[in-house]
C-alpha positions as CSV (number, residue, x, y, z in Angstrom):
1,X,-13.5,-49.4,54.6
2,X,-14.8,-45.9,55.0
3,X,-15.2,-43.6,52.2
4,X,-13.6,-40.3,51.8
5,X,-14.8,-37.5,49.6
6,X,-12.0,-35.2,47.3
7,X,-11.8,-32.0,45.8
8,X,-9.5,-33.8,43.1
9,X,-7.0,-31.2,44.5
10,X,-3.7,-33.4,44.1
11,X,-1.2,-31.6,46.9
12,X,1.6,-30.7,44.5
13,X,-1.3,-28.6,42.6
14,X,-1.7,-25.9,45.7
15,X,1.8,-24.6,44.8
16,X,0.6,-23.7,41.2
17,X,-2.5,-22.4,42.3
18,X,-0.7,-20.1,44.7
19,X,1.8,-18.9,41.7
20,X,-1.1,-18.3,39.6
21,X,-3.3,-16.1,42.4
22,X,-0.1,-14.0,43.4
23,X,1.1,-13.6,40.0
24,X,-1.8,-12.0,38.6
25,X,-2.7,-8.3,38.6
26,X,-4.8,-7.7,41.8
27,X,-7.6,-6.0,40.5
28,X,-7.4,-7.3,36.8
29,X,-8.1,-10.9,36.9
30,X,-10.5,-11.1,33.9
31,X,-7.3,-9.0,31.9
32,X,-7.8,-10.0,27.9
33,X,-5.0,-7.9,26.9
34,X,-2.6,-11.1,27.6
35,X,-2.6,-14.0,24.9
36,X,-1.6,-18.1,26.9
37,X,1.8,-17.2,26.1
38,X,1.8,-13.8,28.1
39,X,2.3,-11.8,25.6
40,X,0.4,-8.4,25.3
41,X,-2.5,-7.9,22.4
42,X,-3.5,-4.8,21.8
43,X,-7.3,-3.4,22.6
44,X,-9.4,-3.1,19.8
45,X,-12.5,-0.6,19.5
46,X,-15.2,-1.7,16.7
47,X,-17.2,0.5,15.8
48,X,-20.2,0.8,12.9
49,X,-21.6,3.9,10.9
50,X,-24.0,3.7,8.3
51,X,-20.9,4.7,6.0
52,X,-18.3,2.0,7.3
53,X,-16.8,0.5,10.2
54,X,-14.3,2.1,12.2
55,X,-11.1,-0.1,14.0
56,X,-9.3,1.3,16.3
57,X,-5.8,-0.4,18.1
58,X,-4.2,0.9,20.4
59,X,-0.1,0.4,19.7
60,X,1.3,2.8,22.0
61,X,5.4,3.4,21.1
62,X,5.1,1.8,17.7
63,X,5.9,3.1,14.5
64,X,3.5,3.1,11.4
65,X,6.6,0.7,9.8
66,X,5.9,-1.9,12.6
67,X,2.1,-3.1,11.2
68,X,1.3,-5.3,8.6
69,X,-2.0,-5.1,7.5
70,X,-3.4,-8.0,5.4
71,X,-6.6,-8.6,3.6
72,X,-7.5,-12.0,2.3
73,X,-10.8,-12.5,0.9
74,X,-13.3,-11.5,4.0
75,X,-10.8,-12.2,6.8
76,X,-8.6,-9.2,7.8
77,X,-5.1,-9.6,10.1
78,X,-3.4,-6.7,11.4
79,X,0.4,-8.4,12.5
80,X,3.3,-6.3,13.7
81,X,7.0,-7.6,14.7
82,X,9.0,-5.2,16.1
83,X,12.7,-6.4,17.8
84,X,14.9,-4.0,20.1
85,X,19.0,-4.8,20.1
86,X,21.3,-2.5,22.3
87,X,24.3,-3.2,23.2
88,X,26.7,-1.2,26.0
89,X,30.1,-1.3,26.3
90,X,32.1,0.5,29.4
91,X,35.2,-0.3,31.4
92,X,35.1,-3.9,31.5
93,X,31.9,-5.2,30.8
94,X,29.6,-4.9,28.1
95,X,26.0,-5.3,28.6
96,X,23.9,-6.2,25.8
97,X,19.8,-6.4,25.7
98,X,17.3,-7.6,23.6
99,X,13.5,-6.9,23.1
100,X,11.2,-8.8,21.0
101,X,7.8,-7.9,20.0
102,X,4.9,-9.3,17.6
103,X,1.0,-9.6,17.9
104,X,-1.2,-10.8,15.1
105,X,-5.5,-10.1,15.3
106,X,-7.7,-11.3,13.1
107,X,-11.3,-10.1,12.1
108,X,-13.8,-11.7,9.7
109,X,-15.6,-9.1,8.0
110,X,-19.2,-9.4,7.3
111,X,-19.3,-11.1,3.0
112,X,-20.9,-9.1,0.5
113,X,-21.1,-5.8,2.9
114,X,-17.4,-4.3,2.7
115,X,-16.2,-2.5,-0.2
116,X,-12.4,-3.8,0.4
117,X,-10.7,-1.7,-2.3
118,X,-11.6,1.5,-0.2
119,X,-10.1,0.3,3.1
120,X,-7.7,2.8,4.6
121,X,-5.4,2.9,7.7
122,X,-3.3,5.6,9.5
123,X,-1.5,5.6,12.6
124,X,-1.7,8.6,14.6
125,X,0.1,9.0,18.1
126,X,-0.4,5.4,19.5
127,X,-3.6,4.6,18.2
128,X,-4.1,2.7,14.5
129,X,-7.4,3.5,12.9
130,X,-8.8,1.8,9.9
131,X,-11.8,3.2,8.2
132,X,-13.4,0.2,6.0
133,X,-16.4,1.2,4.1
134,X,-19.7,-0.3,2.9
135,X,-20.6,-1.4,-0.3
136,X,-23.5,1.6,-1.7
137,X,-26.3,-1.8,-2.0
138,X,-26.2,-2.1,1.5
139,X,-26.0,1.1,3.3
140,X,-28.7,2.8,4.9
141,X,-31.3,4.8,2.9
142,X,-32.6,7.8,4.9
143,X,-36.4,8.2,5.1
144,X,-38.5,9.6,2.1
145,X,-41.8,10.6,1.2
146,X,-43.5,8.4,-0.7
147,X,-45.9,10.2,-3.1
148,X,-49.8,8.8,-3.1
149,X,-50.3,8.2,-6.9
């Protein structure tokens, strides 16, 4: 009896590992922007001021009418369902598509440091900001002079 060392490579697992090199973008293997279920998720830039914090989603070719923006105690979900119908009809066929879109992101923000009744968002040419400000307790003082008494 001689023993043989294995990869644990079963042979019927080289086709998927094939499907899965060739099927990914060549130069984009580390790609975030696609949840297990291949659908695309928006970047997200985070960003903090003394003031607030700054979101920023990129939504290209959405509408302001496609987001749903939900707070619920400190956690924050931005959603957005968006469905396509269009249907063709010519000389003897009629050719109908569909398109269906949704996303969902969730952010917990940081407890007793957002003031969430001044949270505002605006959509502007592809990109959804949110501007969520800081309670006045926990902002940043700027220096003073302490007077020698």
């Amino acid at each position: 009896m001689s023993l043989i060392k294995r990869n644990g490579l079963r042979p019927e697992t080289f086709p998927a590992l094939f499907d899965d090199f060739f099927g990914r973008e060549l130069f984009n293997w580390g790609n975030n922007n696609y949840s297990s279920t291949s659908t695309t998720v928006p970047s997200v830039n985070i960003r903090e001021t003394n003031d607030h914090f700054e979101v920023e989603v990129a939504a290209p070719g959405m509408q302001k009418s496609d987001f749903q923006i939900r707070l619920d105690g400190n956690t924050l979900t931005l959603s957005s369902q968006r469905q396509n119908r269009e249907k063709k009809s010519e000389e003897g066929y009629t050719r109908q598509e569909f398109s269906y879109q949704s996303f969902q992101r969730t952010f917990l923000l940081p407890k007793d440091v957002v003031n969430d009744d001044g949270i505002v968002a605006r959509y502007d040419n592809g990109l959804l900001m949110l501007t969520i400000p800081k309670k006045e307790e926990v902002k940043q003082k700027p220096p003073r002079m302490i007077e020698i008494g």
